[in-house]
LOROKE-964873 format. One line per 3 residues: their letters; for each residue x, y, z of C-alpha. Coordinates in nm, 4 decimals. Example, Ala and Ser with C-alpha at 12.3 -4.5 7.8 and 13.67 -1.06 7.14 Angstrom:
<sites>
AS) 1.2300/-0.4500/0.7800 ~ 1.3670/-0.1060/0.7140;
</sites>
This chain:
<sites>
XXX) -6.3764/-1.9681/2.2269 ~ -6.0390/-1.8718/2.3668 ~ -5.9041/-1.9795/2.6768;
XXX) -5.7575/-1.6623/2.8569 ~ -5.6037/-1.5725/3.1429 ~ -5.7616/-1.3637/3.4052;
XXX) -5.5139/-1.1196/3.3716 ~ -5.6180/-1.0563/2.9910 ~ -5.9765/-1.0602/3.0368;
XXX) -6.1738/-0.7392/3.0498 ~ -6.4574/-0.5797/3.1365 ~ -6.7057/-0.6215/2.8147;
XXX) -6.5766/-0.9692/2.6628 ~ -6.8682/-1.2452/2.6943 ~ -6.7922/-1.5484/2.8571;
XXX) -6.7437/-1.8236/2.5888 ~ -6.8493/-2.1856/2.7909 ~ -6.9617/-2.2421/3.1391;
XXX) -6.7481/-2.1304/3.4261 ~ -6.7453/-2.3523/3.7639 ~ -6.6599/-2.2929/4.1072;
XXX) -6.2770/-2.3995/4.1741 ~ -6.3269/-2.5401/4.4383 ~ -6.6987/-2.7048/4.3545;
XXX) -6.6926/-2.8453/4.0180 ~ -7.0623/-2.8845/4.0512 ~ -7.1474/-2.5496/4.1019;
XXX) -7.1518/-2.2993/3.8069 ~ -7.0889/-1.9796/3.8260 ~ -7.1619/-1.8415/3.5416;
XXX) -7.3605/-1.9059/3.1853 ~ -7.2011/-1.9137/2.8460 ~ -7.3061/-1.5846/2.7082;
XXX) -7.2315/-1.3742/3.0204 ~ -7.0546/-1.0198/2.9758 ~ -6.8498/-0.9628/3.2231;
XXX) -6.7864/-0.6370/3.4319 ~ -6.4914/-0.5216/3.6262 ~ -6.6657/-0.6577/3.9605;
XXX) -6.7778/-1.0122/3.7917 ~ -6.3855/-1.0206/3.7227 ~ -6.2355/-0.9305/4.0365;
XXX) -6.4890/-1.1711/4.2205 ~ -6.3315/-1.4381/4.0024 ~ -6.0000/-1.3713/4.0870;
XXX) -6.1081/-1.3644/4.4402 ~ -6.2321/-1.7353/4.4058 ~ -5.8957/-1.8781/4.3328;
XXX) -5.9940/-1.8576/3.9466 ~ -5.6556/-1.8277/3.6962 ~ -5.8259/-1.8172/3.3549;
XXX) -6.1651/-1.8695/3.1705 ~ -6.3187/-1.9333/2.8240 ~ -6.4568/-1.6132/2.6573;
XXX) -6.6035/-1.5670/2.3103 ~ -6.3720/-1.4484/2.0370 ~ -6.4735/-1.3988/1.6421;
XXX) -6.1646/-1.5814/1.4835 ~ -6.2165/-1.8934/1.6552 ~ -6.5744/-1.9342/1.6086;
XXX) -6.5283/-2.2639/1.4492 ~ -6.3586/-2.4385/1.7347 ~ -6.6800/-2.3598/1.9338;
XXX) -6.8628/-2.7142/1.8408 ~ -6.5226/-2.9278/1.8455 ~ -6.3371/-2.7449/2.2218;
XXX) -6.6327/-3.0004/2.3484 ~ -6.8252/-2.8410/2.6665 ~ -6.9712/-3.1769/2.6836;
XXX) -6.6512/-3.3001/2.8415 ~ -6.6516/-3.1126/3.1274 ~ -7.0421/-3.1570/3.2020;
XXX) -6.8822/-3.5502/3.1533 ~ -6.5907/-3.4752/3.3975 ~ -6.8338/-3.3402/3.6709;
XXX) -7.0788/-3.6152/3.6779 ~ -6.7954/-3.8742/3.6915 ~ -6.6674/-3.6204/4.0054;
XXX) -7.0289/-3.5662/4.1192 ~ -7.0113/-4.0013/4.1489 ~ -6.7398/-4.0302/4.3142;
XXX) -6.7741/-3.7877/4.5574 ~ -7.0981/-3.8957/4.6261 ~ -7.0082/-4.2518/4.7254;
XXX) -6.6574/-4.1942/4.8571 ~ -6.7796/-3.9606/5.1654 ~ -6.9979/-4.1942/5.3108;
XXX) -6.8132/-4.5017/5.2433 ~ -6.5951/-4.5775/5.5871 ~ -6.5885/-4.9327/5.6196;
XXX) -6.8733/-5.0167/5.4294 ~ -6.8939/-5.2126/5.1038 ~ -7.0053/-5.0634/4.7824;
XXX) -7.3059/-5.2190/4.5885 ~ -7.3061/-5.4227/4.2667 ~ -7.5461/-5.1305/4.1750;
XXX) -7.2895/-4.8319/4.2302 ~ -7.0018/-5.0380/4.0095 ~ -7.2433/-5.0819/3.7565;
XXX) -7.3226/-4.6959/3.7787 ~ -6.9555/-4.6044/3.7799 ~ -6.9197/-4.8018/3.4463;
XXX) -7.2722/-4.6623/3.2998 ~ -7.0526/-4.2754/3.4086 ~ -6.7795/-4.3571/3.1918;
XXX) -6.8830/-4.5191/2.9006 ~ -7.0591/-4.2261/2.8759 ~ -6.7487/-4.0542/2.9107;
XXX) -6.5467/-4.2740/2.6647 ~ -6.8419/-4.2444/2.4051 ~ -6.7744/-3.8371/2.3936;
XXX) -6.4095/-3.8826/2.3844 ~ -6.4212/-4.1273/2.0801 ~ -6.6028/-3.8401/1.9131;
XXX) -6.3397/-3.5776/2.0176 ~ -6.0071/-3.7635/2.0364 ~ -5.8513/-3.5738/1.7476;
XXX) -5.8447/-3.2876/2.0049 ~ -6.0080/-3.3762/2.3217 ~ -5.8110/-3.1685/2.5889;
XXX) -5.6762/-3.1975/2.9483 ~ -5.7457/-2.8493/3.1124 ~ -6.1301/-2.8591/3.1337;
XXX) -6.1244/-3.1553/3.3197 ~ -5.8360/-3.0607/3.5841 ~ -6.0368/-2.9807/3.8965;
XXX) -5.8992/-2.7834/4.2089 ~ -6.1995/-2.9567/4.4355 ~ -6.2887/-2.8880/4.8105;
XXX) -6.1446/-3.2762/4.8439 ~ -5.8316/-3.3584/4.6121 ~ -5.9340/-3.7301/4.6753;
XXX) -6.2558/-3.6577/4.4247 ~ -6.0723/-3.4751/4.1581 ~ -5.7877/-3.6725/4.1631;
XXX) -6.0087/-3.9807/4.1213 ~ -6.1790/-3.8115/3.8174 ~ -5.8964/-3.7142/3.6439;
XXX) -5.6851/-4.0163/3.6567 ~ -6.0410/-4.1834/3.4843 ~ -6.0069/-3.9373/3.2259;
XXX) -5.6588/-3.9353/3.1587 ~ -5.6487/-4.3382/3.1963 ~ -5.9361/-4.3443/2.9061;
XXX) -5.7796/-4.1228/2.6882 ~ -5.4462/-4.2536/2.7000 ~ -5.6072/-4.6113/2.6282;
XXX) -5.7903/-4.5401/2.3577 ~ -5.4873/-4.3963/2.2258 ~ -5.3042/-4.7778/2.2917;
XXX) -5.6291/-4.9716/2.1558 ~ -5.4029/-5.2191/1.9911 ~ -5.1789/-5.2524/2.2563;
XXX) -5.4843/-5.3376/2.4935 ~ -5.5614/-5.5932/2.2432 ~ -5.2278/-5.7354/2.2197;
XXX) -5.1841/-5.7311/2.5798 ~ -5.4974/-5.9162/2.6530 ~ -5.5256/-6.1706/2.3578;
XXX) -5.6947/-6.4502/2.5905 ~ -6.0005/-6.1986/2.5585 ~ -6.2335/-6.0966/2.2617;
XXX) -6.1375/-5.8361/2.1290 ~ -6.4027/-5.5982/2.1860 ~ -6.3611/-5.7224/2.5461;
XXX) -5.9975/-5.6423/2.4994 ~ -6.0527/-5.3189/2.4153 ~ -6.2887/-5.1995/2.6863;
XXX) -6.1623/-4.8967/2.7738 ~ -6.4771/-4.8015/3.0044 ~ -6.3323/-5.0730/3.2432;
XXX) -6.0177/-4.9067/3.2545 ~ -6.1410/-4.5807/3.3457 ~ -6.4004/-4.7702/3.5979;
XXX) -6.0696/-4.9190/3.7668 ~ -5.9174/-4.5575/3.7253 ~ -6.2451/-4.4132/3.9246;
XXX) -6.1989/-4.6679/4.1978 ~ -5.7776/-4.6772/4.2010 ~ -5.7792/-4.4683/4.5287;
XXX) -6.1051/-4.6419/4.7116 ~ -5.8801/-4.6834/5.0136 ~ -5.7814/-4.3340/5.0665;
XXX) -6.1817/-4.3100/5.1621 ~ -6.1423/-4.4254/5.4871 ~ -5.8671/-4.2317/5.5940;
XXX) -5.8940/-3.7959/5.6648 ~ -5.7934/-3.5769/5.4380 ~ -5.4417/-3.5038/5.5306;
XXX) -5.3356/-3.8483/5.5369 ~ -5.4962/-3.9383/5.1984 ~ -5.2300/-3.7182/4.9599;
XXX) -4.9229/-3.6898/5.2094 ~ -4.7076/-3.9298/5.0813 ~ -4.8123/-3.8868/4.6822;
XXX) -4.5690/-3.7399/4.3706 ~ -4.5602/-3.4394/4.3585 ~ -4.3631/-3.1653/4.1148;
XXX) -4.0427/-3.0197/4.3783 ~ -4.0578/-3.3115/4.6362 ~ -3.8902/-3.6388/4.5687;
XXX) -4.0592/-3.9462/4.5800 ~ -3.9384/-4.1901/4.9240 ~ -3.8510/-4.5583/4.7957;
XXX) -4.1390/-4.7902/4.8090 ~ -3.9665/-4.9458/5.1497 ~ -3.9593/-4.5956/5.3177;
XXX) -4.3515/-4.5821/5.2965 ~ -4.5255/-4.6137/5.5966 ~ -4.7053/-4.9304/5.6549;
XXX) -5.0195/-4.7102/5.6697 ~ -5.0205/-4.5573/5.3452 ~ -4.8935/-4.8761/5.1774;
XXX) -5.2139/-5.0473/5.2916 ~ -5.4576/-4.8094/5.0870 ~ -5.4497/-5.0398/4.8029;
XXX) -5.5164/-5.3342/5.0052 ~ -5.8086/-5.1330/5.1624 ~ -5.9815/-5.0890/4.8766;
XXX) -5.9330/-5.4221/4.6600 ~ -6.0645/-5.5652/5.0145 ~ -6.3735/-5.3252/4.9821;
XXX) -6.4571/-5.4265/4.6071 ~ -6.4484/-5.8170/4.7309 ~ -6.8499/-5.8528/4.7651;
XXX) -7.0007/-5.6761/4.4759 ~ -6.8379/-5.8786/4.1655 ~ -6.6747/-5.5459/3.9810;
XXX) -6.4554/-5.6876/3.6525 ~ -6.1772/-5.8571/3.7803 ~ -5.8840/-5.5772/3.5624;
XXX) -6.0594/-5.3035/3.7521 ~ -6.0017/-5.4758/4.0987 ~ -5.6677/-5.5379/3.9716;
XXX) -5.6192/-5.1781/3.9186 ~ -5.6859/-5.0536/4.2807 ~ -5.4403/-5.3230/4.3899;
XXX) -5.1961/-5.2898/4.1668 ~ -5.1534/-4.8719/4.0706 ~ -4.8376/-4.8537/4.2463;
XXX) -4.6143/-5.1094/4.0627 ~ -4.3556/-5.0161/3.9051 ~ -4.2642/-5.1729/3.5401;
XXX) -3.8558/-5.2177/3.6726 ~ -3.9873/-5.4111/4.0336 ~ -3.9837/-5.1569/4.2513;
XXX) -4.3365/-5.0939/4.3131 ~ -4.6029/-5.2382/4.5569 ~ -4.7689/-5.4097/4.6954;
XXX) -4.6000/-5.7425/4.6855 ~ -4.7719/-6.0458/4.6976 ~ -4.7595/-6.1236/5.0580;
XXX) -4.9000/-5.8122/5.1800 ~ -5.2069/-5.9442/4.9568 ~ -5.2157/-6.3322/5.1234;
XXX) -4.9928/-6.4031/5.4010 ~ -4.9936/-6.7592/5.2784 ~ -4.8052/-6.6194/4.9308;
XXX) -4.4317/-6.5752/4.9096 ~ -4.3218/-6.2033/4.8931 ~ -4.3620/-6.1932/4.5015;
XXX) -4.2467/-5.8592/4.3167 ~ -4.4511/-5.7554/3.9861 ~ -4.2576/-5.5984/3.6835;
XXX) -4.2645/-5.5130/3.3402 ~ -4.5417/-5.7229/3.1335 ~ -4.6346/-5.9121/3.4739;
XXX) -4.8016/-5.6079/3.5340 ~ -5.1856/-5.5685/3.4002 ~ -5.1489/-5.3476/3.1375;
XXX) -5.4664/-5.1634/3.3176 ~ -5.2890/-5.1089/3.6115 ~ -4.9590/-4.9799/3.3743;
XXX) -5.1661/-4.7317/3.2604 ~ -5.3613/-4.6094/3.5572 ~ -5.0275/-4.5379/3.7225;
XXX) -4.8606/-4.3429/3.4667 ~ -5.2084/-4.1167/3.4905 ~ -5.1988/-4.0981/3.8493;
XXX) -4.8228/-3.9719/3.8486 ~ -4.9392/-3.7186/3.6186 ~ -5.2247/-3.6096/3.7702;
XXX) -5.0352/-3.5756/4.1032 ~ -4.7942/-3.3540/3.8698 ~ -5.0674/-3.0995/3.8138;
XXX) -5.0303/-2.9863/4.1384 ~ -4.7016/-2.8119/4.3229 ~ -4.6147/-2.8901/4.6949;
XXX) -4.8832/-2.6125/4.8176 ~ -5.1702/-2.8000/4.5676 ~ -5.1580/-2.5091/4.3262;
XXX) -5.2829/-2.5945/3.9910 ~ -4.9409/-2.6232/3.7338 ~ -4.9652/-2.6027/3.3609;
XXX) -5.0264/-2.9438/3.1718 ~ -4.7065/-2.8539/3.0011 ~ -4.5227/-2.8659/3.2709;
XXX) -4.6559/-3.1716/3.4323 ~ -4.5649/-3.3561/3.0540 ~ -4.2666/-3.1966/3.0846;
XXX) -4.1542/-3.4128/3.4156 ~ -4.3022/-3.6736/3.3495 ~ -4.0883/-3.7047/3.0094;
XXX) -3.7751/-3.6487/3.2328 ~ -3.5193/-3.8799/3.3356 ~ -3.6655/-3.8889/3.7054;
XXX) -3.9610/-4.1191/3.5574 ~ -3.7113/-4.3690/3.3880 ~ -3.8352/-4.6610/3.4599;
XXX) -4.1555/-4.6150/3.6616 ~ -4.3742/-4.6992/3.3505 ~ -4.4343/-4.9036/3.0641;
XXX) -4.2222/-4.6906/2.7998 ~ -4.5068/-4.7361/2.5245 ~ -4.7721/-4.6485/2.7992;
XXX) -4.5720/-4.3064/2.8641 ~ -4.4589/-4.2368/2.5072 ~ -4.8822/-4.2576/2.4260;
XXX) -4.9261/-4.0580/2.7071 ~ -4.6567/-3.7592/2.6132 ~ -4.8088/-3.7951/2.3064;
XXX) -5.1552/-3.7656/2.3277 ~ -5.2421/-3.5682/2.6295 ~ -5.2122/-3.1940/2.4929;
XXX) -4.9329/-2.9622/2.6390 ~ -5.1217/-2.7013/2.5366 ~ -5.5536/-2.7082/2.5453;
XXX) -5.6945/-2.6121/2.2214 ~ -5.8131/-2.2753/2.2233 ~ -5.5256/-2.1256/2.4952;
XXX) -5.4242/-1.7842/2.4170 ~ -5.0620/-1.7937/2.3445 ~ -4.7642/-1.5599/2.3016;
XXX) -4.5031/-1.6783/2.0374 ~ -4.1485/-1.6275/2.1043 ~ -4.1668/-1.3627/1.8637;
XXX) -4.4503/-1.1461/2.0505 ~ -4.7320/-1.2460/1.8439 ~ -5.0329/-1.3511/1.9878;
XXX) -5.2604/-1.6436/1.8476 ~ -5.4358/-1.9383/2.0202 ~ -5.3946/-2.3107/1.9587;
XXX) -5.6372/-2.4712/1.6973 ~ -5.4931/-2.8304/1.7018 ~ -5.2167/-3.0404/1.8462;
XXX) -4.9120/-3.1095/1.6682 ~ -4.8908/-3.4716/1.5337 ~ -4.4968/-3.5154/1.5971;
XXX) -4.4075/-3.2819/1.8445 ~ -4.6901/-3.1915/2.1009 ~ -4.4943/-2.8862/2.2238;
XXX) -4.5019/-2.7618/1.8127 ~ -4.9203/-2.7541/1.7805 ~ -5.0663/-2.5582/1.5439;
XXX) -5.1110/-2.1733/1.6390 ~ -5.3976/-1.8976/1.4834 ~ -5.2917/-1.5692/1.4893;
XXX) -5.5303/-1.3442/1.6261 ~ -5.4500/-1.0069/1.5315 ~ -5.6482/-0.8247/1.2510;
XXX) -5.3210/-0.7410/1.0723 ~ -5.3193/-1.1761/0.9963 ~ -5.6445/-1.1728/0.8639;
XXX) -5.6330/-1.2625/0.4899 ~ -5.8469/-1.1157/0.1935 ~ -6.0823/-1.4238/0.2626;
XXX) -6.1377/-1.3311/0.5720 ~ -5.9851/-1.6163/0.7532 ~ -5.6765/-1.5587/1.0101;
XXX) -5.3359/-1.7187/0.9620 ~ -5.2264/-2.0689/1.1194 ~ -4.9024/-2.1227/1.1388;
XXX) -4.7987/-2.5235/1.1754 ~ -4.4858/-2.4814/1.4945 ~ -4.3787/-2.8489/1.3894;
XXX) -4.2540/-2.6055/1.0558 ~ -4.1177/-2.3277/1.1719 ~ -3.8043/-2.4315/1.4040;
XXX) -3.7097/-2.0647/1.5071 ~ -4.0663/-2.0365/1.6786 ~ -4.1842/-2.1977/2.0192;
XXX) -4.4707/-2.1086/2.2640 ~ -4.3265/-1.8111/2.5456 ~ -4.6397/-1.8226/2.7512;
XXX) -5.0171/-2.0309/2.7609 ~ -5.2549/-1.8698/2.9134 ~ -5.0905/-1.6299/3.1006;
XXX) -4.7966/-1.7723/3.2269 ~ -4.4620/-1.8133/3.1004 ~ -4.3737/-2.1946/2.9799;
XXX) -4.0715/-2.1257/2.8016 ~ -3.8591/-2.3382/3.0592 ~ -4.0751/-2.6343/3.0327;
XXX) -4.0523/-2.7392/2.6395 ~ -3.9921/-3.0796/2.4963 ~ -3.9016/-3.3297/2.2394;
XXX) -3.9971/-3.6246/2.1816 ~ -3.8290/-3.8800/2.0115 ~ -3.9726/-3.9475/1.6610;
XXX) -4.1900/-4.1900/1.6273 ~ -4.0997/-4.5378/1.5053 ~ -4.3600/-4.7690/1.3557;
XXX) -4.6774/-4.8629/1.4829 ~ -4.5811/-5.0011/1.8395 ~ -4.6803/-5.3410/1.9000;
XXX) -4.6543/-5.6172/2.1864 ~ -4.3516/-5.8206/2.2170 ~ -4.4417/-6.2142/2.0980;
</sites>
């Protein structure tokens, strides 16, 4: 399958992998298998649709390992929380629905495990009739991958625990699920006004209004009665610390009783450390008007100096790292005009993955096309993914030092 853009599909080419409604991740659209037509396209367009996945010879072999069961994973962990989230209000949720939510993403988790070499991000990025739902769903997915990628560091960081307890990413992404419960009770407009976003900059903590603030308390108050684990409560309370101090909320907005207490660096659940690197970067998917942005460029700011010290540095270096710039199987241009598509993620340098050509000319006596490794060739970068130029939003990371783990 290739991921193209809209603008490079045409009439004839057969639709590689389910295509869903942008604005209804539930509802398909059309089949894998489909041949398109001129009108089929221009409907799609008309939808709000920017690329698709259609059938091409040379990549046949990424077909099994792109994983389509990852986005039939990403809509049922939408389809839950949209389901319980709109009729919430004030009222509680069950011991029945957490245990649900959990049941959702450990079946989630359990398909990522089998795909992590090259699980991707773009599938799962939903432009949904309620950003509260989508958001929710991708912050659980990009929380679990991330902390699978930091299974150690879970460990480490939790060492009073078992370590297969330790390591239970399913509660993570539960937490991640539930991080905006709050939001719930409050319309649309108010839910996302005061979120990061790419081109606006972010008011201080104490510029906040009161209002907005108390979303977190909202829903930790809501999980109270039906005994979720105590590190995914934590992470609804506790998404919008900051690892220098300057997050919230502090613990007097929590219990009156408390002194004003301020949270930082390794005082901070290493749940809730990730779930709020994931939510900054899923809030970075979107521009100031909501539009979708390429995963590139999300990375991109969130590797910039404006994040310095938001996040626990490992936390963000293993999520620069591991969340792909690029989804495997994007049609790309090189900067030297060629076209290919990405077959796998560079290990060093995430904006250097590994590149197929796709022309015949590259096909070799054995029939197979050429790859090209980008971490080798220096004088070559990706021009444009998909259809859009991302030339202005490539990266380096530093390289890596040895295996990262907690401080004693």
């Amino acid at each position: 399958m290739l991921l193209c853009s809209l603008d490079d599909v045409r009439p004839g080419m057969i639709v590689g992998a389910v295509v869903l409604h942008p604005c209804r991740p539930d509802l398909e659209l059309l089949s894998a298998g489909a041949r398109l037509d001129a009108a089929i396209i221009s409907r799609l367009r008309a939808m709000g649709l920017t690329d698709i996945w259609i059938h091409h010879d040379a990549l046949a072999d990424l077909d099994a390992v792109i994983a389509p069961r990852l986005s039939e994973l990403g809509r049922e962990v939408y389809s839950c929380i949209k389901r319980d989230f709109a009729s919430l209000a004030t009222q509680t949720i069950s011991t029945a629905q957490i245990l649900d939510y959990r049941q959702t993403m450990m079946r989630l988790v359990f398909e990522l495990v089998g795909n992590r070499k090259i699980a991707g991000l773009t599938g799962l990025i939903f432009n949904a009739d309620d950003a509260l739902f989508a958001h929710s769903s991708n912050v659980a997915y990009l929380a679990a991958l991330t902390g699978l990628e930091l299974e150690a560091y879970l460990v480490a960081e939790r060492r009073q625990l078992a370590v297969q307890h330790a390591r239970d990413v399913a509660t993570l992404g539960m937490g991640a699920m539930l991080h905006d419960l709050g939001k719930a009770i409050r319309g649309p407009q108010e839910r996302t006004r005061h979120e990061v976003v790419a081109g606006r900059p972010a008011p201080p903590p104490d510029q906040l209004p009161p209002a907005y603030r108390q979303h977190t308390l909202e829903g930790y108050r809501l999980l109270a009665d039906c005994r979720p684990p105590a590190s995914a409560r934590q992470v609804v309370l506790n998404h919008h610390q900051r690892f220098d101090g300057r997050g919230w909320p502090d613990g007097a907005e929590v219990r009156p009783d408390r002194k004003p207490q301020v949270l930082s660096g390794r005082g901070i659940h290493i749940f809730c450390r990730i779930v709020a690197a994931a939510n900054a970067l899923d809030n970075l998917l979107r521009d100031e008007a909501g539009r979708r942005r390429p995963a590139v460029a999300a990375l991109y700011d969130l590797a910039g100096p404006r994040y310095d010290g938001w996040f626990d540095p490992l936390v963000r270096q293993a999520m620069l790292r591991r969340i792909p710039p690029y989804q495997i199987g994007s049609r790309v241009v090189l900067s030297d005009g060629r076209v290919g598509a990405v077959v796998a993620p560079g290990m060093v340098q995430p904006c250097r993955p590994w590149v197929r050509l796709l022309a015949e000319s590259s096909r070799r006596d054995d029939g197979q096309y050429e790859t090209i490794a980008l971490e080798k060739q220096p004088t070559l970068r990706i021009a444009e993914c998909a259809g859009v130029d991302v030339r202005r939003w490539y990266f380096e990371l530093p390289a890596p030092k040895s295996k990262a783990r907690a401080a004693p």
